[in-house]
N, C-alpha and C positions, 0 to 999 in steps of 0.2 A: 504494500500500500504506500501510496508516496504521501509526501507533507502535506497537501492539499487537502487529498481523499483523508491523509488521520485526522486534519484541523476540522475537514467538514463532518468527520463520524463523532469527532469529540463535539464537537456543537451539538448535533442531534441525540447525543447522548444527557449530555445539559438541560436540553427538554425533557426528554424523558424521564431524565431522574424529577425535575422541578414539576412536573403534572405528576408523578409517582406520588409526590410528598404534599400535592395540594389534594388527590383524592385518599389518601392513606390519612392526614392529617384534619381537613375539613372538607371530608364527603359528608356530614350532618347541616355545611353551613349553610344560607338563605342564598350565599352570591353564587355557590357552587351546584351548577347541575350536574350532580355523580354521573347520570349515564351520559353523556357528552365527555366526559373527563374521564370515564373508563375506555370510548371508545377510542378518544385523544394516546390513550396509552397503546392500545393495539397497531393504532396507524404509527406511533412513531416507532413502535420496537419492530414494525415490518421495513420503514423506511432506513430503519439503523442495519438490519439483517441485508436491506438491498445495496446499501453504502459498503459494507461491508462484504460483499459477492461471494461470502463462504459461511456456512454452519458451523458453529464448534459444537459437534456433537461429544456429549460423554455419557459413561455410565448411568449416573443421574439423571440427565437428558430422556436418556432411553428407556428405562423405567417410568418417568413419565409419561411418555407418550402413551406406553401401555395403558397406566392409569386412564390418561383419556379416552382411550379407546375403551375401557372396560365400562367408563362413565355413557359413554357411546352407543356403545350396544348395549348395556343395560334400562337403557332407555326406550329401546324398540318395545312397542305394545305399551306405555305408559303415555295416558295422557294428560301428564299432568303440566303445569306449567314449571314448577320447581326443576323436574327434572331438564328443561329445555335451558332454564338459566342454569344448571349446574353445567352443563355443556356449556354453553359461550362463556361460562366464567374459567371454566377448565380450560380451554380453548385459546383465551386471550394471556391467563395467567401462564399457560405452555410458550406463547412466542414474547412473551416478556422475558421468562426464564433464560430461555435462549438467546437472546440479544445480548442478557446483563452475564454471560457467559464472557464474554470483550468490553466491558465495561471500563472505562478509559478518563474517569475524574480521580481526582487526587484522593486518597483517603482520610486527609483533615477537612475536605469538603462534606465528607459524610458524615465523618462524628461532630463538626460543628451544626450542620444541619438538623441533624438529629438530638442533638443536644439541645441546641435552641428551642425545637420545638415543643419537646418532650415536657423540658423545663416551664415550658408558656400553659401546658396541662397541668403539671403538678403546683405550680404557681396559684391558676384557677382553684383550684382546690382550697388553698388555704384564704385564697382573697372570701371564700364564699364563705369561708366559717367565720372571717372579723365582718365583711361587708358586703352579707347577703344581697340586701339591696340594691348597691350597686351591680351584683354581679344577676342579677334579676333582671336589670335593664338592660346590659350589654347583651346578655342571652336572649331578650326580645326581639331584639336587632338581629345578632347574626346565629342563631340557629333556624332553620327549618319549622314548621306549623309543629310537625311529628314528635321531631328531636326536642324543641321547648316542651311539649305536653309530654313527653318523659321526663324532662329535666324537673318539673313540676311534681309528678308523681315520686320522682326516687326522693326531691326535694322535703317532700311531705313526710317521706319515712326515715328524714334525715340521713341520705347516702347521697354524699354532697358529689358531683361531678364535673366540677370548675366551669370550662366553658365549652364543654359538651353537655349532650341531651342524655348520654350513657354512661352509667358507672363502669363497664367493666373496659370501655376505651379509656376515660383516664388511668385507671388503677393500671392498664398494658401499661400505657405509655410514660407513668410515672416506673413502671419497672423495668424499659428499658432506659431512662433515665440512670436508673441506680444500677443497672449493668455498665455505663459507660465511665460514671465515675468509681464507680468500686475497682477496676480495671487501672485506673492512673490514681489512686491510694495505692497499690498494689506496687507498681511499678515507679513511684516517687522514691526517689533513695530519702532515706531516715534523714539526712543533712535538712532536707527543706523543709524543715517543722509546719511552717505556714501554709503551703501548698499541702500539706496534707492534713492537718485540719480542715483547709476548706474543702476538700473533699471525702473525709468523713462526714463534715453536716451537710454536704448533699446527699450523699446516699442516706442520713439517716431523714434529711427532708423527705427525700422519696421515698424511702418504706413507709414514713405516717402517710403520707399521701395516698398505698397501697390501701392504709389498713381501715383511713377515713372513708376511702368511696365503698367500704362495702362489699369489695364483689373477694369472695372468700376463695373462689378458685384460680382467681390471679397470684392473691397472694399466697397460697402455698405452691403454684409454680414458681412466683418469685424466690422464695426459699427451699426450693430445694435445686433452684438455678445455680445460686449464691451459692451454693454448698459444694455443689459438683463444680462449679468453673472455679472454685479455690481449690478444690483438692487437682484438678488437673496443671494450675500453673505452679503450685507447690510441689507436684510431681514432676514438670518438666525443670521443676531445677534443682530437684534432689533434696529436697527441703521438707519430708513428711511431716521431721518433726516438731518443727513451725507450724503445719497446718495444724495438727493433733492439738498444740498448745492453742493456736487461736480458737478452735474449736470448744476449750475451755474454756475461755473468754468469752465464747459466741452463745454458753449456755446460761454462764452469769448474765450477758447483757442482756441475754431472753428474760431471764428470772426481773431486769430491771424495767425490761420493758414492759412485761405483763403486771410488775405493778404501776406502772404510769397509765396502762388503759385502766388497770382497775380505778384511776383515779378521775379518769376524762368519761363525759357522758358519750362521744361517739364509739372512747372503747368499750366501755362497760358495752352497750350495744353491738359489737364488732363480738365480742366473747360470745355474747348469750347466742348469738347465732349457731356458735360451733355448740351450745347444752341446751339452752332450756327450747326445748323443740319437739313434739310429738315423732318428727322426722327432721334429721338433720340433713337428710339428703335435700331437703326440699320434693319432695317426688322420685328423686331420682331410682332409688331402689325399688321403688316401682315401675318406672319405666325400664328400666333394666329386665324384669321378671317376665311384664310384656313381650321385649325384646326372644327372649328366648322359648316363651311359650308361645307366638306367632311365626317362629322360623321355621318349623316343622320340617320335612323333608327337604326345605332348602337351602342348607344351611351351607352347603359348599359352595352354591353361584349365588346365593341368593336373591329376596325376588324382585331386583328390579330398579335401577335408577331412580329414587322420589317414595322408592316404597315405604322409606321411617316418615317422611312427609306426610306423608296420608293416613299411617297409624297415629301419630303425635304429629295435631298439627304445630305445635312449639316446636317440634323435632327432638331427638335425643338428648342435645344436651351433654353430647359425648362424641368425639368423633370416631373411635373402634369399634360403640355400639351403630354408630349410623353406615360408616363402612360395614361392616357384620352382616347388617340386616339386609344394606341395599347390594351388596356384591359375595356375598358370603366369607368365607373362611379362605376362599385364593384371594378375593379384594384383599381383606385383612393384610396376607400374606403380602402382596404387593406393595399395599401402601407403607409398611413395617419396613421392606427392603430399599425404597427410598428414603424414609428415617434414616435409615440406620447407615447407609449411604452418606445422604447429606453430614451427619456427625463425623463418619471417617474420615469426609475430604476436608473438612475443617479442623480436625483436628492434626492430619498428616501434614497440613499448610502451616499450623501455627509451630512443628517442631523445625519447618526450614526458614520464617522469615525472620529478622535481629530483631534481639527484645526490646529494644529502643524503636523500634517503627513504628510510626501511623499505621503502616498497612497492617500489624500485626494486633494493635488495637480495635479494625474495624473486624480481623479475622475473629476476636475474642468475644467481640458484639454479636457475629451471627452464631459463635457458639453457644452466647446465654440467650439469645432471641430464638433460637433453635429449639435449645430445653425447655423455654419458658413457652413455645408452641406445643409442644408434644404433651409437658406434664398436665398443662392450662386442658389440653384434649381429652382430660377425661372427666373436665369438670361443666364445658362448652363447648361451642360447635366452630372452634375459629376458621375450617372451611368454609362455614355458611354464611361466618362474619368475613367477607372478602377482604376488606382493609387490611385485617389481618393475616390474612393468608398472602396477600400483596408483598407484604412484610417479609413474611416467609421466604417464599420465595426469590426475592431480589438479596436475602442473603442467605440462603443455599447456594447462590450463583457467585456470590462471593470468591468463595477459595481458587476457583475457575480465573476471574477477573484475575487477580492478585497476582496468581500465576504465571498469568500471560502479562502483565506488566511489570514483572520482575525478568521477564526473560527478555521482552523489549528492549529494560532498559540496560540487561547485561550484553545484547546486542550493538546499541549503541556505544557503549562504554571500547567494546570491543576494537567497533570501529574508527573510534577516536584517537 
């Protein structure tokens, strides 16, 4: 590719990621029409693949595809609508994948980006606990009819959601938040006192901000995100028994934080959820039982793209049980083999790049945004929540990127 063709793929790559980040970040807002700005994405990751006049197909790739083909055919004889947008969502989030496979901006552009924004969620958050009010009015403005009349309803049950309509989008994205700075506490050498204090009280801003909106199965994906991405950076530097000790640390700090909810009215409310409860699932263990007592003989293909749709029109509220039901026990298998996939190549990437990189920071982002997709999967549906599968997505595709412009630039270097 010459200078030209890479300045004019990095340009269209630019858009792409900036409409990635206005429908992933405000698809609930009034100025933002999602379906134009979802479709905005597929024309520009077709137009970056044609700039581009080659596929980078991989492993990941190709499991995918099957996914959507199984999405695909599963859908013959169903008329339902679900299943027709689970196709075109599969569909557009497939040739997004594959674009962000070459993906060609700097990796401080993505952790500022993402930072910034994450932090404008988790912010919202606490402005709403000192000045409801004010943030009443802002949200009359720029959310959606929809998204304000939920913002209303969680508001009422006191699950504050800053300046979205939904708790369980800020609580994400106050989690990826505290994935980004827990990551540079980590890697601050001990000399810069300051710099690391300020980012211990961001990560500790963002877990209250998890634990205020409410939504119970973010924040146990948040924490057991946190758990595993410290035991694997303390592992890649031979350092067990630091993590072992902080872990110590991290059971006291629990013991101090459950007394600070027990002291606060949102935590006291944040607890009672996980006890005093006829059913702590909320349902779930009943849709669960459903699940298994409607599968019947079909439990190996399953029956049918849309078919948890139609038994729970909420949907499962899981996404192994909704895979399960709609593709059987080979979906399951499939969708598991891409997990477990995506986790390899992010993790085989972070033992080649230097520990001092940006790139190696945004590789440690898709590995908690990773875990924090999969564990969150069994508490909600973040395939049905697009945004966040968007999410997903674009850093599964990561280790790929990173890849290819590490080799680029030891190309050039060569040349020089």
């Amino acid at each position: 590719m010459n200078i030209r063709a890479l300045k004019i793929n990095k340009f269209a790559y630019a858009l792409l990621f900036g409409i990635l980040l206005i429908y992933v970040f405000f698809w609930d807002a009034r100025l933002v029409n999602s379906r134009y700005v979802f479709a905005a994405i597929l024309v520009l990751a077709v137009l970056v693949l044609a700039i581009r006049r080659s596929f980078i197909f991989s492993s990941s790739a190709c499991v995918y595809l099957v996914i959507v083909f199984i999405t695909a055919m599963g859908a013959i004889g169903q008329s339902q609508e679900y299943a027709v947008r689970l196709i075109l969502q599969m569909l557009v989030c497939c040739v997004a994948f594959l674009a962000f496979h070459g993906f060609q901006l700097s990796s401080r552009v993505v952790l500022v980006a993402f930072a910034l924004l994450s932090l404008f969620y988790t912010g919202g958050v606490f402005l709403q606990l000192v000045a409801p009010a004010l943030v009443f009015r802002i949200n009359s403005v720029l959310l959606t009819p929809d998204a304000f009349f939920s913002y209303q309803q969680l508001e009422s049950y006191r699950y504050y959601t800053g300046f979205s309509g939904f708790n369980f989008m800020t609580a994400f994205f106050s989690a990826i938040l505290l994935g980004i700075y827990l990551y540079r506490w980590f890697n601050t050498p001990t000399r810069h006192t300051g710099r690391r204090v300020v980012y211990a009280l961001l990560v500790l801003v963002a877990f209250f901000a998890t634990v205020i909106a409410q939504k119970r199965g973010v924040f146990v994906a948040c924490a057991v995100a946190v758990l595993v991405s410290l035991f694997v950076m303390f592992n890649q530097k031979n350092n067990l028994k630091r993590f072992f000790s902080i872990g110590a640390g991290l059971l006291i700090f629990g013991l101090g934080v459950y007394l600070l909810l027990l002291n606060s009215e949102s935590g006291v409310q944040f607890l009672r959820r996980f006890s005093e409860s006829d059913d702590v699932s909320n349902g779930r263990f009943e849709i669960m039982q459903m699940v298994f007592n409607e599968i019947g003989n079909s439990f190996i293909f399953g029956k049918g793209t849309g078919a948890s749709q139609e038994l729970i029109h909420m949907g499962t509220h899981n996404i192994y049980l909704q895979v399960f039901f709609d593709h059987g026990a080979v979906g399951v298998f499939i969708y598991l083999t891409w997990f477990v996939i995506n986790l390899k190549n992010v993790l085989r990437a972070l033992r080649r790049v230097p520990a001092d990189d940006a790139q190696r920071a945004v590789l440690f982002l898709s590995f908690f945004v990773q875990l924090l997709f999969l564990v969150y999967g069994f508490f909600g549906n973040p395939i049905n929540d697009i945004f966040i599968f968007l999410l997903y997505v674009f850093f599964a595709a990561m280790p790929y990127a990173i890849g290819r412009q590490c080799i680029l630039q030891k190309s050039i270097e060569q040349r020089g």
